[in-house]
N, C-alpha and C positions, 0 to 999 in steps of 0.2 A: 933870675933870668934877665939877660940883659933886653931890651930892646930890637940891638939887632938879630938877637938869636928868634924874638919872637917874630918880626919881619919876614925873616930866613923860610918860616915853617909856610908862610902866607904867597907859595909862589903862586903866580895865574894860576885861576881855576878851583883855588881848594876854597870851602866853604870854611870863611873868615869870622860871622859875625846872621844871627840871628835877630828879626824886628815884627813885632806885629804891634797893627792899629787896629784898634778899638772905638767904640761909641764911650764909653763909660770908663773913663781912664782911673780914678778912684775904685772903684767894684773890682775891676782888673787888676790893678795891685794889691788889692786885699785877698784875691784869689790866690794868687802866683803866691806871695809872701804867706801864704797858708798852703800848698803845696810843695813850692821848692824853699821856703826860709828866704828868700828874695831879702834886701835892702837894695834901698834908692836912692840917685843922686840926680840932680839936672843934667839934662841931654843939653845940646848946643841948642840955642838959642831961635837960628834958622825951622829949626824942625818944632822949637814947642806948639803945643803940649808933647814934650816929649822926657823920658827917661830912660835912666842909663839904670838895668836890674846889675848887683853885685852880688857876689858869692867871695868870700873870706877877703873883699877888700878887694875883688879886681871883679871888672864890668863882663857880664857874660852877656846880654842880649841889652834889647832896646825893647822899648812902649810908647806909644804916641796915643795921641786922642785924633780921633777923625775930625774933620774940618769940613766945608763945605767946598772948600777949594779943592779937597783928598777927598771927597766921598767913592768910598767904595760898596759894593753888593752886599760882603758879609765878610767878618774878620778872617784874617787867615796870617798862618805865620810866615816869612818869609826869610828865605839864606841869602844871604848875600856872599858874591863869588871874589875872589881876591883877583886883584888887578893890578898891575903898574903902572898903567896908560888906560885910564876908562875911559878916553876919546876914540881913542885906536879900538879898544875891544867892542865899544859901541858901534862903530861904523863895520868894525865886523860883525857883529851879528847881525847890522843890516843886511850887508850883502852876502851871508848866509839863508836868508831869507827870515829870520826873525824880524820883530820889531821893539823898539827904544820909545817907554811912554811917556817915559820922565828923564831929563839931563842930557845929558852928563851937566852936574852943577855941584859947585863948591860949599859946602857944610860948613861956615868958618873955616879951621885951621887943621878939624877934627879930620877933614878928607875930602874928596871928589865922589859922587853916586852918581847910578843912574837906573833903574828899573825897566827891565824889557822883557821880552817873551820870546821861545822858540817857536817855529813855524805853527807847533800843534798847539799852541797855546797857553802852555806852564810859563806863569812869571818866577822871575827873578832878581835880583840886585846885584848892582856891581860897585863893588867896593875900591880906590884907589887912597891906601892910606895917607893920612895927614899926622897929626899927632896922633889920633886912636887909629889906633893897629887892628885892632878887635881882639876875637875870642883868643889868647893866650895860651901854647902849649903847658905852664904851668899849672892852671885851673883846671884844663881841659879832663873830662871823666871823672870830675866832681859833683858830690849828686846837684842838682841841681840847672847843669852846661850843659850845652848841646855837644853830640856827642859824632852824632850822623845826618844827611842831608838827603833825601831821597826822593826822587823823581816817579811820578804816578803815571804814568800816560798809556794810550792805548795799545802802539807796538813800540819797540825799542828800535830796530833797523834804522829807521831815516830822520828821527829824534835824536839817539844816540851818533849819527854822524854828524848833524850840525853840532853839538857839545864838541866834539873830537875835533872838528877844525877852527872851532869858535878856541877853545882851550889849552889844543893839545894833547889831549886825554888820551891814554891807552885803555880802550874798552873791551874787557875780558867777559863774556860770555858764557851763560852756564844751561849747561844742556840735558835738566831733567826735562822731561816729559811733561809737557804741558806749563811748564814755567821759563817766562819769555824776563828772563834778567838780564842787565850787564852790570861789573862794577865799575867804574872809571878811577885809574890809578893816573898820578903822578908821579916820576921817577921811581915806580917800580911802588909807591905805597896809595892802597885803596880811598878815597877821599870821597867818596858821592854816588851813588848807586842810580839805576832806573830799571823800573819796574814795568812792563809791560803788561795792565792786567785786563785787557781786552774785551768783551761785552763787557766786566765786571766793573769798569771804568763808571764810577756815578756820573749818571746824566747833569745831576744839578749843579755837580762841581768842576767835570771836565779836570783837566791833565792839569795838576799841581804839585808841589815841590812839599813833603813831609819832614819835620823837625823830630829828631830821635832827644831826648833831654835823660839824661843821668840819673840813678837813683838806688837807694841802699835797699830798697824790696819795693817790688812791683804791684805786690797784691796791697799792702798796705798804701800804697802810694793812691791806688787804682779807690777801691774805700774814700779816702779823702777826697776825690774829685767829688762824690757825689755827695760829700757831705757840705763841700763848699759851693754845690749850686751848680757842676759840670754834671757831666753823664762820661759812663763807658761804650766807646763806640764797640770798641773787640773787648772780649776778657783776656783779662791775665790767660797766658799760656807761654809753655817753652818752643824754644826754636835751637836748632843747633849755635847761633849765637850768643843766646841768653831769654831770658824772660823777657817780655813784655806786654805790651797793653797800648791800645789804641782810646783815646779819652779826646773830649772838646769841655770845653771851659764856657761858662754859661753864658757868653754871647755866641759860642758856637764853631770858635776856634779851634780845629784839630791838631793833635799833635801825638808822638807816642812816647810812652815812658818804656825805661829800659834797663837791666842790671846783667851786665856781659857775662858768658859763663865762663865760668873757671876761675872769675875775677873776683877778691875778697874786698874790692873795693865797688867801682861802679863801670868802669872802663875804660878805653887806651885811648879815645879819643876818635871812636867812632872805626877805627878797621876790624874791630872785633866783630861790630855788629854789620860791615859789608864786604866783610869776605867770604862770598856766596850770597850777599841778600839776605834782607830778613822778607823779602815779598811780601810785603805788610797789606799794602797795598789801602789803607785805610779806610 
């Protein structure tokens, strides 16, 4: 796959590239590389301690170690959104009412970032590439890659409209009974979900952005968390879009594992598992 074909897939808005920081950037790699087979290479320089996780030779996510300068609460994983102008998209979500905590600022050569939040509080990243493009439609629904991006917050109505004018998003709406979803599609394909899960919304964690990762069986995947010092936050169970499992990794980082249904691999790159929501809700 050429470069520009992978650029191509990265229009604004679609979740490009996956990162979490950590306290114990050793433990963390030995976790991940005991769950998903991980290998490592140096991330740019600007971010160390930082690394770049690979899957069959192309870069699926990032890891950093926290700093004193980066302290944050408690780890959590983060998507970062695709961009062409992350000055322009940032001063947008300003005046959408979000805020911009970090950047817009230049990574070396790798890209432009910047980290904000919508109004109700779920952070984000924004990614404007440089050399690294990010997560690759070739890799992409390999176990291991993130697969889907999803949004936790209390209601979807006036969250879901800042995305939509922040992005461009066409957000389609799903009206069972007691389930407050929307998917957000670009050019007509599903890229990013939010969830609306209202009381149900953990107090202690408030409205955050969930990491779907790829995987050839769920239950044995789910097993291995707790044997490598994670827990299961949800069991294994099916969903009309596949299996999966809601896990944190033993500093506490949640995320879900996933195997699409009907897929004899792992999945198509995350619209398996948001066409309709998986309402994870984690």
């Amino acid at each position: 796959m050429t470069e520009a074909a992978i650029r191509h897939r990265h229009t604004t808005g679609t979740p490009c590239w996956a990162s979490l920081m950590v306290h114990g950037l050793p433990a963390s790699r030995e976790f991940y590389t005991g769950l998903f087979g991980w290998e490592y290479r140096p991330g740019p320089r600007r971010l160390e301690p930082y690394v770049l996780a690979v899957v069959g030779g192309r870069d699926v996510a990032g890891m950093g170690e926290v700093t004193t300068a980066r302290a944050q609460p408690h780890s959590a994983w983060l998507p970062y959104l695709a961009t062409a102008d992350a000055d322009l998209t940032a001063a947008l979500v300003r005046e959408c009412g979000g805020t911009v905590a970090v950047g817009p600022l230049d990574v070396e050569d790798a890209g432009r970032l910047a980290i904000a939040s919508d109004p109700a509080g779920g952070v984000f990243g924004l990614w404007q590439p440089g050399t690294h493009l990010g997560l690759g439609t070739a890799e992409a629904g390999a176990p291991g890659t993130p697969v889907w991006s999803e949004l936790v917050t209390r209601e979807t109505a006036a969250v879901g409209h800042f995305y939509q004018r922040v992005f461009g998003y066409e957000a389609k709406s799903h009206d069972a009974p007691g389930f407050d979803y929307l998917t957000l599609h670009l050019d007509g394909t599903p890229v990013a979900g939010v969830h609306g899960a209202g009381d149900d919304l953990p107090r202690e964690r408030g409205p955050h952005w969930e990491t779907y990762f790829a995987v050839a069986d769920v239950d044995a995947a789910a097993r291995r968390v707790t044997e490598l010092g994670g827990r299961v936050v949800r069991e294994p169970r099916d969903s009309p879009y596949g299996r999966l499992a809601t896990v944190a990794d033993p500093e506490g980082a949640r995320f879900s594992v996933i195997r699409a249904a009907g897929d004899g691999g792992t999945g198509n790159g995350g619209s398996g598992t948001g066409n309709g929501g998986t309402g994870n809700g984690g």
